[in-house]
PQR file of N, CA, C, O and H, with PARSE charges and radii, in Angstrom:
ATOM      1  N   UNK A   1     -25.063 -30.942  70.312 -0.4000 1.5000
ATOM      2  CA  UNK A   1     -23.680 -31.142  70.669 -0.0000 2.0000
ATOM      3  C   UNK A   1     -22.825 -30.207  69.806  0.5500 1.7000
ATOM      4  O   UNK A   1     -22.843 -30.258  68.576 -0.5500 1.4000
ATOM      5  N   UNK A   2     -21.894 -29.144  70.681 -0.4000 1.5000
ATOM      6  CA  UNK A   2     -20.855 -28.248  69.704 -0.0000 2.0000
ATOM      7  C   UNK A   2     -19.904 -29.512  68.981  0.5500 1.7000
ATOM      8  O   UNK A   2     -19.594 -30.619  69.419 -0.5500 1.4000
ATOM      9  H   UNK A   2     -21.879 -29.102  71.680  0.4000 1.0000
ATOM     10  N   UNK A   3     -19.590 -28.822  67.672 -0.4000 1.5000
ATOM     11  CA  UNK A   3     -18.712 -29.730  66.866 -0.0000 2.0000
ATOM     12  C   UNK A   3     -17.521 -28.650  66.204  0.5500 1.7000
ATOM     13  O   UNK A   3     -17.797 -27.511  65.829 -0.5500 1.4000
ATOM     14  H   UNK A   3     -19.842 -27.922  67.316  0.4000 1.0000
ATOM     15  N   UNK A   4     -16.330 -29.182  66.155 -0.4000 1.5000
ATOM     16  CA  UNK A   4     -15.153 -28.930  65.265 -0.0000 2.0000
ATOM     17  C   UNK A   4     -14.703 -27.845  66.610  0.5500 1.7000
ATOM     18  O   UNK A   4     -14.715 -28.169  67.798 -0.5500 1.4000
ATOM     19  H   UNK A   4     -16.107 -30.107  66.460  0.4000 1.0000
ATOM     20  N   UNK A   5     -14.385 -26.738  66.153 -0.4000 1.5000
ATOM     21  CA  UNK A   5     -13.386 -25.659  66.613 -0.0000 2.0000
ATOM     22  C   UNK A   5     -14.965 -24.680  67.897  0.5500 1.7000
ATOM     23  O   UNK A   5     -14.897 -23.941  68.879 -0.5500 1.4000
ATOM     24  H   UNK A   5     -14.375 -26.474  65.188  0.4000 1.0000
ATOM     25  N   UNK A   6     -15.708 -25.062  67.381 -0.4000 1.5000
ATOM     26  CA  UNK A   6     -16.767 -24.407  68.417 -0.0000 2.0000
ATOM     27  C   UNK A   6     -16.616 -24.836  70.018  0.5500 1.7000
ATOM     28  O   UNK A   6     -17.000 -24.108  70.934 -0.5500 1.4000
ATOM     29  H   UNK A   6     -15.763 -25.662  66.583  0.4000 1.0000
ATOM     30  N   UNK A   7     -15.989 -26.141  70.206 -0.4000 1.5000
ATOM     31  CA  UNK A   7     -15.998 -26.450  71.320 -0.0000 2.0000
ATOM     32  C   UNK A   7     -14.707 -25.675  72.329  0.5500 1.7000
ATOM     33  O   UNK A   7     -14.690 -25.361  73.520 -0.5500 1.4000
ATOM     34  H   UNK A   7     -15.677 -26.731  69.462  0.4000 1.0000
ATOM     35  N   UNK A   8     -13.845 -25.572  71.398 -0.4000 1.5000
ATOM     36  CA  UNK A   8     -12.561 -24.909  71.945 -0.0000 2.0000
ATOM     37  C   UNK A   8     -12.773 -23.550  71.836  0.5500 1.7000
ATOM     38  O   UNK A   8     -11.894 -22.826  72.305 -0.5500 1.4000
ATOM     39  H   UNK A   8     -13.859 -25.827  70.431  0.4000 1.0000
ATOM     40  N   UNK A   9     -13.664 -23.076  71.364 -0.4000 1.5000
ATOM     41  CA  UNK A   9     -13.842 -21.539  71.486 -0.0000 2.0000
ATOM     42  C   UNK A   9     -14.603 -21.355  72.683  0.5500 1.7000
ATOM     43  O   UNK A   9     -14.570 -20.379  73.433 -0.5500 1.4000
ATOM     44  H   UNK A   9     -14.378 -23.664  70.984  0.4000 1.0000
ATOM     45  N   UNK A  10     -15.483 -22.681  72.816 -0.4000 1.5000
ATOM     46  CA  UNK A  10     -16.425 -22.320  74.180 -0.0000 2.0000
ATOM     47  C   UNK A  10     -15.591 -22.594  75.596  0.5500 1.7000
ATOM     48  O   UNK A  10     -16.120 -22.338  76.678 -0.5500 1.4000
ATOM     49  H   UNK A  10     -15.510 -23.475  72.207  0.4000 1.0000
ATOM     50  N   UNK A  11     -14.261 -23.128  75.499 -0.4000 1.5000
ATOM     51  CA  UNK A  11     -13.421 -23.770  76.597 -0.0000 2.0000
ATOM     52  C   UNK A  11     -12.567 -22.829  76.612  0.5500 1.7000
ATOM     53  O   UNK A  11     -11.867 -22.699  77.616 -0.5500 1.4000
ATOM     54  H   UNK A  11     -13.831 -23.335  74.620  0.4000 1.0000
ATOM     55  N   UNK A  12     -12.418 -21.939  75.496 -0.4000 1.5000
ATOM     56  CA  UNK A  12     -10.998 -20.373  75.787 -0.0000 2.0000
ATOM     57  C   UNK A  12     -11.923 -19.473  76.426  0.5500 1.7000
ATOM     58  O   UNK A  12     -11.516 -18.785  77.362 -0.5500 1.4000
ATOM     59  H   UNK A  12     -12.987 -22.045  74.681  0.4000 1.0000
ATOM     60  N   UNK A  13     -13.358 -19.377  75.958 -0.4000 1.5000
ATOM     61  CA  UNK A  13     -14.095 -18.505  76.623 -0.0000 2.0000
ATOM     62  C   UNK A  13     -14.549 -18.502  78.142  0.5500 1.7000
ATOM     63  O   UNK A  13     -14.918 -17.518  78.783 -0.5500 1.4000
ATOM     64  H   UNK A  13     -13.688 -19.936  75.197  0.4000 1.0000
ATOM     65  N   UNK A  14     -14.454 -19.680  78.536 -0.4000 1.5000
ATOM     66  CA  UNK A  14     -14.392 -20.312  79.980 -0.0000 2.0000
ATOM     67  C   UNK A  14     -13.588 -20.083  80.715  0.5500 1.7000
ATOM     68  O   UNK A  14     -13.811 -19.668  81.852 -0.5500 1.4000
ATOM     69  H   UNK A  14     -14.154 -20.480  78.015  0.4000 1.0000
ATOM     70  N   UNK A  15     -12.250 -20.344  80.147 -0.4000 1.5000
ATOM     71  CA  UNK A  15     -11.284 -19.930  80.742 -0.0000 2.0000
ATOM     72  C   UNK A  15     -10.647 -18.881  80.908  0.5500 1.7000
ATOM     73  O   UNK A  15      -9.869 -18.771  81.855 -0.5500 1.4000
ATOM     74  H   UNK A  15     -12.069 -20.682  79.223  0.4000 1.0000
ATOM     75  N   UNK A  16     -10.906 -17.613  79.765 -0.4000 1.5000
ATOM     76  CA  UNK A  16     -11.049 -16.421  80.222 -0.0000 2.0000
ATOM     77  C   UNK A  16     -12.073 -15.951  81.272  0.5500 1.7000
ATOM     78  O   UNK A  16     -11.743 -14.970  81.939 -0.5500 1.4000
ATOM     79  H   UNK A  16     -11.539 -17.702  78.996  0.4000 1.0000
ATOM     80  N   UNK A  17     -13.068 -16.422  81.470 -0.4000 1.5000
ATOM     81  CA  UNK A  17     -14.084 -16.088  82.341 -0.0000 2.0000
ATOM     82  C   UNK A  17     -13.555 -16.268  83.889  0.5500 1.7000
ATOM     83  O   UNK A  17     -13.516 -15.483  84.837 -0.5500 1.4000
ATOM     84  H   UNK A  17     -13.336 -17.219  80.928  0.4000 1.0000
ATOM     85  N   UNK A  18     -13.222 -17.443  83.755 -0.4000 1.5000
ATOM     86  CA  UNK A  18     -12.896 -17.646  85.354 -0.0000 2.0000
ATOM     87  C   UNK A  18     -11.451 -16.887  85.425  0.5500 1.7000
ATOM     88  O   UNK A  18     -11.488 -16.312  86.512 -0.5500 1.4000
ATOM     89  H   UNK A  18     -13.253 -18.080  82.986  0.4000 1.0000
ATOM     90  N   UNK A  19     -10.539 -16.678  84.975 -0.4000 1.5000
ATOM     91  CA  UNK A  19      -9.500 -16.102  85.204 -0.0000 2.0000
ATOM     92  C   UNK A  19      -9.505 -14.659  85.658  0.5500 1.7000
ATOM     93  O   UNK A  19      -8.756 -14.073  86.440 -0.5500 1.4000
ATOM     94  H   UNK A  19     -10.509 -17.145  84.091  0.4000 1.0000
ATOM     95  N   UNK A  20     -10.930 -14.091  84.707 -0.4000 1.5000
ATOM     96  CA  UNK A  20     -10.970 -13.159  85.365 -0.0000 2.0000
ATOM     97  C   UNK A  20     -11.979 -12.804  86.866  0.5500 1.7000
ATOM     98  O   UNK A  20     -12.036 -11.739  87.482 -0.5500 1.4000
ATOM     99  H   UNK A  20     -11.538 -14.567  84.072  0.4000 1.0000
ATOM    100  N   UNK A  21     -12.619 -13.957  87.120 -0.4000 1.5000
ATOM    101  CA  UNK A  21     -13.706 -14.048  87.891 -0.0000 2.0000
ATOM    102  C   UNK A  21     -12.288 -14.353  89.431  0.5500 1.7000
ATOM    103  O   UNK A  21     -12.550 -14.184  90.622 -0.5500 1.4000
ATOM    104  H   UNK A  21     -12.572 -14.821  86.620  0.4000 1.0000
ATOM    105  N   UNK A  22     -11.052 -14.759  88.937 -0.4000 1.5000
ATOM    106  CA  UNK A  22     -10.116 -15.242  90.219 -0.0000 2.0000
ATOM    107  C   UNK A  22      -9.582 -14.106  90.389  0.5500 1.7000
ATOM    108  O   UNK A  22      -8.957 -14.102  91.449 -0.5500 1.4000
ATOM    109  H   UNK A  22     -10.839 -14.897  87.969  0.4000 1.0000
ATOM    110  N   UNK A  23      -9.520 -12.978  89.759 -0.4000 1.5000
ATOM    111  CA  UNK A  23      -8.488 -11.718  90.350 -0.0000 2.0000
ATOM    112  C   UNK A  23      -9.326 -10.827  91.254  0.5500 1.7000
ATOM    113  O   UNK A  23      -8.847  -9.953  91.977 -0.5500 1.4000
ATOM    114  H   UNK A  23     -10.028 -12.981  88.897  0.4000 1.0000
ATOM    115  N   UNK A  24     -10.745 -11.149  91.141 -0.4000 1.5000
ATOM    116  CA  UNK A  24     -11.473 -10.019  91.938 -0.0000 2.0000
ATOM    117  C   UNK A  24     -11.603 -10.930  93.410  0.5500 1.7000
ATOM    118  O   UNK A  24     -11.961 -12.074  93.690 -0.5500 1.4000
ATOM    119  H   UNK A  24     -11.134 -11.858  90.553  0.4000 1.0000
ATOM    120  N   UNK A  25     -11.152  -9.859  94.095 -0.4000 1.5000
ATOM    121  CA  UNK A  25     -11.176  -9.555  95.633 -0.0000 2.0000
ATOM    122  C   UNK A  25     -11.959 -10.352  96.224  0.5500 1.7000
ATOM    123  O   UNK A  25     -13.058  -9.830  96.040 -0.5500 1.4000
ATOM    124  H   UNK A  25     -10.862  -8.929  93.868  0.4000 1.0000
ATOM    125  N   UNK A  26     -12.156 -11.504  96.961 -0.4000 1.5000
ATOM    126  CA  UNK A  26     -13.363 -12.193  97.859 -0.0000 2.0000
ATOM    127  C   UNK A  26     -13.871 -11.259  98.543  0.5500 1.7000
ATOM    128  O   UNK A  26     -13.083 -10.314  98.496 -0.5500 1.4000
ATOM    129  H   UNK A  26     -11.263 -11.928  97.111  0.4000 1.0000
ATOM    130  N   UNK A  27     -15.049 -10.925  99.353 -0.4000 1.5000
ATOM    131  CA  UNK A  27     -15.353 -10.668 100.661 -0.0000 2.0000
ATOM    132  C   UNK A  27     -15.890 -11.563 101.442  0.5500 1.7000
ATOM    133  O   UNK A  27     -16.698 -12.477 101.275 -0.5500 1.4000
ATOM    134  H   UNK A  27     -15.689 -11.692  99.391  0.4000 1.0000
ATOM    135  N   UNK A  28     -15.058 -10.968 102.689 -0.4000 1.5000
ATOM    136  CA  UNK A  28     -15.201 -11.891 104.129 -0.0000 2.0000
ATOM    137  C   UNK A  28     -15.867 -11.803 104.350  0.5500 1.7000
ATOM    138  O   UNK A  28     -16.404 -10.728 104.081 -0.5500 1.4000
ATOM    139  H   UNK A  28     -14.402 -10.226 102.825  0.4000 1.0000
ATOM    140  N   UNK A  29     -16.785 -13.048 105.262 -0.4000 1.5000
ATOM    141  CA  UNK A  29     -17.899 -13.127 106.035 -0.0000 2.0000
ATOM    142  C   UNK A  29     -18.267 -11.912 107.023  0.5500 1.7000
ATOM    143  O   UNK A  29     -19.397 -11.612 107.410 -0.5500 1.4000
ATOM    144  H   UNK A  29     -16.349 -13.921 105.480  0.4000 1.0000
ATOM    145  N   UNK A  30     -16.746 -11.124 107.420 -0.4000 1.5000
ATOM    146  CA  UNK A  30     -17.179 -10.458 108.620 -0.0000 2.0000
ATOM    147  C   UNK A  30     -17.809  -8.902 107.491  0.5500 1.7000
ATOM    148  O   UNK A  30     -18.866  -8.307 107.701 -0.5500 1.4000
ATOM    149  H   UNK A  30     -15.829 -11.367 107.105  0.4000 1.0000
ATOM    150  N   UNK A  31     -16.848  -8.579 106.402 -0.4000 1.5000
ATOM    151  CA  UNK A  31     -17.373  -7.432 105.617 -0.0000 2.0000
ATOM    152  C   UNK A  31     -19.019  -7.854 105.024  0.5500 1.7000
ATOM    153  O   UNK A  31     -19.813  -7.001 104.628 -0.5500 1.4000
ATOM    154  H   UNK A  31     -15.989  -9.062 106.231  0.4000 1.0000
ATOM    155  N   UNK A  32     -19.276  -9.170 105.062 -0.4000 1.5000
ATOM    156  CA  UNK A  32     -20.460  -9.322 104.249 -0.0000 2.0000
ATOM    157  C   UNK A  32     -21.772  -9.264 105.372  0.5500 1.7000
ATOM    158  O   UNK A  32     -22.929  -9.050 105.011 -0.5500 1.4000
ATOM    159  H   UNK A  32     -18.632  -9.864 105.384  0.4000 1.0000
ATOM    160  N   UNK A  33     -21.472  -9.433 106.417 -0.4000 1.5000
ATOM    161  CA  UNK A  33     -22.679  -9.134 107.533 -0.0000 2.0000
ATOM    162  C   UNK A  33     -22.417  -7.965 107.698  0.5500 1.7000
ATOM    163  O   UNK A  33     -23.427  -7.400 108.118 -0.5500 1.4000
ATOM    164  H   UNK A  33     -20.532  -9.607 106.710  0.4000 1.0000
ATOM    165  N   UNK A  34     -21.330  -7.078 107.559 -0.4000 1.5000
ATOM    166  CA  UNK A  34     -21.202  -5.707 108.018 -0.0000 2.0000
ATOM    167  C   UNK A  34     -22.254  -4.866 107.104  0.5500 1.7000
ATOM    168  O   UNK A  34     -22.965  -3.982 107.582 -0.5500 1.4000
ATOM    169  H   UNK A  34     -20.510  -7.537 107.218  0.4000 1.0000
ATOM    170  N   UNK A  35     -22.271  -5.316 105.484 -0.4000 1.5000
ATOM    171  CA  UNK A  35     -22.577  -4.861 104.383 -0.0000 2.0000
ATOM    172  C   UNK A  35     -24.108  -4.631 104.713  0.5500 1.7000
ATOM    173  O   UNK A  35     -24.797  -3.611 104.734 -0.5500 1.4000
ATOM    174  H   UNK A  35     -21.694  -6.035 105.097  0.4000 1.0000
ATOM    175  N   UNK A  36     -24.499  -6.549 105.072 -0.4000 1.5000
ATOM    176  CA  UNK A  36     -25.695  -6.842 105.378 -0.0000 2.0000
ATOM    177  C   UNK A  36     -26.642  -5.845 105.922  0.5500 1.7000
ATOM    178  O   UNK A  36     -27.555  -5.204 105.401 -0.5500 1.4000
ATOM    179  H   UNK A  36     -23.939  -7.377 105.055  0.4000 1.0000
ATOM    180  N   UNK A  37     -26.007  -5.918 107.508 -0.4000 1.5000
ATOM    181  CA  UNK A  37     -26.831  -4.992 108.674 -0.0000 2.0000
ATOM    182  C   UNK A  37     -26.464  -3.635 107.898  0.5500 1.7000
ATOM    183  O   UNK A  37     -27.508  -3.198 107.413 -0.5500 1.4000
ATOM    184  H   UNK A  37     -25.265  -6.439 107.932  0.4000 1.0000
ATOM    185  N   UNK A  38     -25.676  -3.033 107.680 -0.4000 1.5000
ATOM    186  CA  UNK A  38     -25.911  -1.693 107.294 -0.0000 2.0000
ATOM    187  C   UNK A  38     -27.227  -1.137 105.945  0.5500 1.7000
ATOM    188  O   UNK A  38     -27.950  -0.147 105.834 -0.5500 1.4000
ATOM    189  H   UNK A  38     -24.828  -3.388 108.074  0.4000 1.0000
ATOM    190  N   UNK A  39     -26.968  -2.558 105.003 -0.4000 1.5000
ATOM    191  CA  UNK A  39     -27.826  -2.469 103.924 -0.0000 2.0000
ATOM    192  C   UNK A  39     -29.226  -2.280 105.033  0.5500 1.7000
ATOM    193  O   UNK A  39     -29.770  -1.193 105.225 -0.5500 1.4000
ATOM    194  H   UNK A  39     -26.380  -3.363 105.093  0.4000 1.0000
ATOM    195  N   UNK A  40     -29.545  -3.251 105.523 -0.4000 1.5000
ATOM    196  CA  UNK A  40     -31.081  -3.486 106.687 -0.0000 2.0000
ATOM    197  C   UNK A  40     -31.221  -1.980 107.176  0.5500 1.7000
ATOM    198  O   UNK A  40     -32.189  -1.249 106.969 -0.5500 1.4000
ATOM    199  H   UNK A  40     -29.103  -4.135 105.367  0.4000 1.0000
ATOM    200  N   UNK A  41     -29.992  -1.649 107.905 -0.4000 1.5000
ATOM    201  CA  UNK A  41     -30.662  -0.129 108.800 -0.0000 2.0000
ATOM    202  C   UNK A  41     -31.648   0.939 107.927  0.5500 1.7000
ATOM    203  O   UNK A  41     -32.709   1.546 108.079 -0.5500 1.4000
ATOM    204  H   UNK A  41     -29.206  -2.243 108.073  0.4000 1.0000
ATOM    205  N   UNK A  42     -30.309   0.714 106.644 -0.4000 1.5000
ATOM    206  CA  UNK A  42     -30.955   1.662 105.787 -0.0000 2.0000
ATOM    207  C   UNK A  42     -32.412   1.435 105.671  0.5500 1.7000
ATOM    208  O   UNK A  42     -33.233   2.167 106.224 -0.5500 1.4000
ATOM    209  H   UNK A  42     -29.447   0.221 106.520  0.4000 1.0000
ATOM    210  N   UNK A  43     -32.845   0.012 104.661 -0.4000 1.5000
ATOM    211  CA  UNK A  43     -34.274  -0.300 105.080 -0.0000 2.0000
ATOM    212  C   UNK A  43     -35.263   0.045 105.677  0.5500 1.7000
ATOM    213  O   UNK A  43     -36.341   0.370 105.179 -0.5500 1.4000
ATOM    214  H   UNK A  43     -32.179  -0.582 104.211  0.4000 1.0000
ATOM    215  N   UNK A  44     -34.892  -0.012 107.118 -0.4000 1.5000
ATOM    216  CA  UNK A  44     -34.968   0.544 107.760 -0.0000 2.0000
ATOM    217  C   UNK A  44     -35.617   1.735 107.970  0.5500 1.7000
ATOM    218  O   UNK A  44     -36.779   1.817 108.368 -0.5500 1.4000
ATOM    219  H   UNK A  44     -34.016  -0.277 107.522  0.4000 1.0000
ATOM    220  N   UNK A  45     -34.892   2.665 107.710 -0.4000 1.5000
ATOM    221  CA  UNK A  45     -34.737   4.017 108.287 -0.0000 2.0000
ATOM    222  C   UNK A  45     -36.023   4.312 106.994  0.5500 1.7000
ATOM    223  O   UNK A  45     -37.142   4.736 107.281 -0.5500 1.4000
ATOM    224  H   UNK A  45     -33.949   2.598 107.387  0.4000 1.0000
ATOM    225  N   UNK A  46     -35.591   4.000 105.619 -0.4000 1.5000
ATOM    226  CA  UNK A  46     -36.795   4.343 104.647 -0.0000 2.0000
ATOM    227  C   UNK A  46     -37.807   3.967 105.503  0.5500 1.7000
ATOM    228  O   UNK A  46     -38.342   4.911 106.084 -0.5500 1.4000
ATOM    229  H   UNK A  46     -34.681   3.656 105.385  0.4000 1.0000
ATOM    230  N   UNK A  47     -38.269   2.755 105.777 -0.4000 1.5000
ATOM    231  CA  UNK A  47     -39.404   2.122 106.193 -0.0000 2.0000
ATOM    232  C   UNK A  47     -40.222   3.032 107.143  0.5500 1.7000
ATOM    233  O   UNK A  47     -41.450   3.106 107.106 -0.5500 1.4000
ATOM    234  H   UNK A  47     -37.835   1.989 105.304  0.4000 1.0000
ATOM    235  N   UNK A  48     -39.533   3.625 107.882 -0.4000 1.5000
ATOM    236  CA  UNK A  48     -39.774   4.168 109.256 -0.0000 2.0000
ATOM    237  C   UNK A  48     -40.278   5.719 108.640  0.5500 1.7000
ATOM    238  O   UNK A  48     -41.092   6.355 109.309 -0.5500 1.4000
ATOM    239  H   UNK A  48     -38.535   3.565 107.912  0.4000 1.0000
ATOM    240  N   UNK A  49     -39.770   6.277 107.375 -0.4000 1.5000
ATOM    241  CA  UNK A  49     -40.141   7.275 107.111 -0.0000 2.0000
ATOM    242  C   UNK A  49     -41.420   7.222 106.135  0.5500 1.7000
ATOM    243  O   UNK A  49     -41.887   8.312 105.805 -0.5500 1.4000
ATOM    244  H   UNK A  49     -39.108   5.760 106.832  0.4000 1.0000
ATOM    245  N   UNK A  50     -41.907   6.283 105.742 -0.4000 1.5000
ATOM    246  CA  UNK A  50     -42.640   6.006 104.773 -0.0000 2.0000
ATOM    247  C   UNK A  50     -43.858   5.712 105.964  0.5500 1.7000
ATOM    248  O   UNK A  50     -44.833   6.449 105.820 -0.5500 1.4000
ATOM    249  H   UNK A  50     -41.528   5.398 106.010  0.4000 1.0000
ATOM    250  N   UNK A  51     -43.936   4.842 106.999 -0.4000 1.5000
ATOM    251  CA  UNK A  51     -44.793   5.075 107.856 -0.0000 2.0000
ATOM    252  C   UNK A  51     -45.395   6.338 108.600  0.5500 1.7000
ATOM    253  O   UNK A  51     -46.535   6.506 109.035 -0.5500 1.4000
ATOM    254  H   UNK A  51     -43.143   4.243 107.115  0.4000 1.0000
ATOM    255  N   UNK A  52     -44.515   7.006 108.614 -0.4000 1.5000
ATOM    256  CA  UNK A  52     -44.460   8.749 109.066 -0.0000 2.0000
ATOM    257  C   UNK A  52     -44.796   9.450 108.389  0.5500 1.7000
ATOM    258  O   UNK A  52     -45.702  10.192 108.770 -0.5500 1.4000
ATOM    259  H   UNK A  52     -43.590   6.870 108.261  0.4000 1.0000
ATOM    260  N   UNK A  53     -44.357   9.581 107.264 -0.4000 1.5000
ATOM    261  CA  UNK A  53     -45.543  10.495 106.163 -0.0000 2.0000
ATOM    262  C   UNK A  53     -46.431   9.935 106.004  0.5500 1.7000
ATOM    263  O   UNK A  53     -47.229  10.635 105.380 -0.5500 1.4000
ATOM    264  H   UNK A  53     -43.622   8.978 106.954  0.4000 1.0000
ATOM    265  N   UNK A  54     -46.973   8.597 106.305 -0.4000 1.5000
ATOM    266  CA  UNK A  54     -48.351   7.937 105.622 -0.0000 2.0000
ATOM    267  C   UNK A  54     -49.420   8.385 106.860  0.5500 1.7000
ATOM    268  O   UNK A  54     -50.560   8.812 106.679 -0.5500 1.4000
ATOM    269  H   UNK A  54     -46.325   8.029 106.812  0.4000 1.0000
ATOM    270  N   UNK A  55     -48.730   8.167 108.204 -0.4000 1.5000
ATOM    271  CA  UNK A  55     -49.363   8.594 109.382 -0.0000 2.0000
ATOM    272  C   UNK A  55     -49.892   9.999 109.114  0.5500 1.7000
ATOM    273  O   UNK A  55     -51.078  10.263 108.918 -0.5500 1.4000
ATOM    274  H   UNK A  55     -47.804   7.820 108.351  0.4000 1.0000
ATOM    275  N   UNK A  56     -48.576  11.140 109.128 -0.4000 1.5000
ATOM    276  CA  UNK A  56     -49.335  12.482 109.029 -0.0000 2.0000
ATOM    277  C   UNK A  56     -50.190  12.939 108.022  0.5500 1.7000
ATOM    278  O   UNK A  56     -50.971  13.860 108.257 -0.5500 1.4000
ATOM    279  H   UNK A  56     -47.612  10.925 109.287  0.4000 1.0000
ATOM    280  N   UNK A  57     -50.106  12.175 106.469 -0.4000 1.5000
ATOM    281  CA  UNK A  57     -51.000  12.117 105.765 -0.0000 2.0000
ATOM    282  C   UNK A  57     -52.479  11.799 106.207  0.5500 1.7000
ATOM    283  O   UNK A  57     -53.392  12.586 105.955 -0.5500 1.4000
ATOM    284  H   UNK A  57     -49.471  11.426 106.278  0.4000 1.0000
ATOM    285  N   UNK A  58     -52.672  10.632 106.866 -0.4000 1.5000
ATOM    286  CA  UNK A  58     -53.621  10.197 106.989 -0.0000 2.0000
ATOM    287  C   UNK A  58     -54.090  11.532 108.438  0.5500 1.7000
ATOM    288  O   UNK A  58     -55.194  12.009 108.175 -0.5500 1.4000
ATOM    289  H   UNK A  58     -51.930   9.993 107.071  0.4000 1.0000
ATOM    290  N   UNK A  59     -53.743  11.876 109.201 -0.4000 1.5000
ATOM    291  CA  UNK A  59     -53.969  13.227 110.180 -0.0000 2.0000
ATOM    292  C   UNK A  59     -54.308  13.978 109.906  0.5500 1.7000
ATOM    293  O   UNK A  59     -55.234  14.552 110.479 -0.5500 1.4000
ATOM    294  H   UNK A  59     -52.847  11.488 109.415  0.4000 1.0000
ATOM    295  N   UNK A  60     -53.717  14.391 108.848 -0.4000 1.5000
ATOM    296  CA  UNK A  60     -54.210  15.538 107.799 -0.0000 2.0000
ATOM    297  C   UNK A  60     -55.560  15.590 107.024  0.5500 1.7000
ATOM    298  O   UNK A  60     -56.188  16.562 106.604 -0.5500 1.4000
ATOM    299  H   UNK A  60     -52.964  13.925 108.384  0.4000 1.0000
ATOM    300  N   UNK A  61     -55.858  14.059 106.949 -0.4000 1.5000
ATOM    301  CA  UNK A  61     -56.985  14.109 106.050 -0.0000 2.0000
ATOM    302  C   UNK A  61     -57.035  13.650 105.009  0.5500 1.7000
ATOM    303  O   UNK A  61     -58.072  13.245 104.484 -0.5500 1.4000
ATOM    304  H   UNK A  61     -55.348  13.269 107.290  0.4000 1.0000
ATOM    305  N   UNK A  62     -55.753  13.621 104.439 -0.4000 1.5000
ATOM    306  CA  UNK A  62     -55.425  13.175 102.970 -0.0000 2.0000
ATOM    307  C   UNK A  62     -55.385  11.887 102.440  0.5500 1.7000
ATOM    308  O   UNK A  62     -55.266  11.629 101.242 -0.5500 1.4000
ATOM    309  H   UNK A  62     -54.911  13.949 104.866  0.4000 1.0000
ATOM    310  N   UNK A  63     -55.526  10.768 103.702 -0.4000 1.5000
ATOM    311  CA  UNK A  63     -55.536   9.771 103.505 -0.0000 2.0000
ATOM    312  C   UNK A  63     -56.850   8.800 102.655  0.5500 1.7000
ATOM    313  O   UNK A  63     -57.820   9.545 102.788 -0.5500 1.4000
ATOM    314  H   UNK A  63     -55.623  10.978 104.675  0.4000 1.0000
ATOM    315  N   UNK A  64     -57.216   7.870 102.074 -0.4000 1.5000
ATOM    316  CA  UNK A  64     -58.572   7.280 101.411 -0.0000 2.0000
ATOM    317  C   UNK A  64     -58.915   6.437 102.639  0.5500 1.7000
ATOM    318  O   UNK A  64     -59.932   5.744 102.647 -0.5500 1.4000
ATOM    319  H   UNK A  64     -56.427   7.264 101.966  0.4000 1.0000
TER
END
């Protein structure tokens, strides 16, 4: 259990925390699926290239 002045240092520190945790910007549901699917395509698109060099690798010969 905090005792004496430790507890009020841990309750100014709190309350700086969230004060500053309230000035930053929310994002909306609609920016956060936008974020989403774009984050995925990307995924994506790596994924799709990582299969493609592994393919022509393996064509080539180079594959184990």
């Amino acid at each position: 259990m905090t005792r004496g002045n430790q507890r009020d240092q841990d309750r100014l520190k709190a309350q700086k925390k969230a004060a500053a945790n309230a000035k930053k910007p929310k994002e909306s549901a609609s920016s956060l699926a936008k974020r989403k699917e774009a984050d995925a395509e990307v995924l994506r698109a790596k994924q799709k290239k990582k299969e493609e060099e592994k393919a022509a690798a393996t064509a080539a010969g180079g594959g184990k």
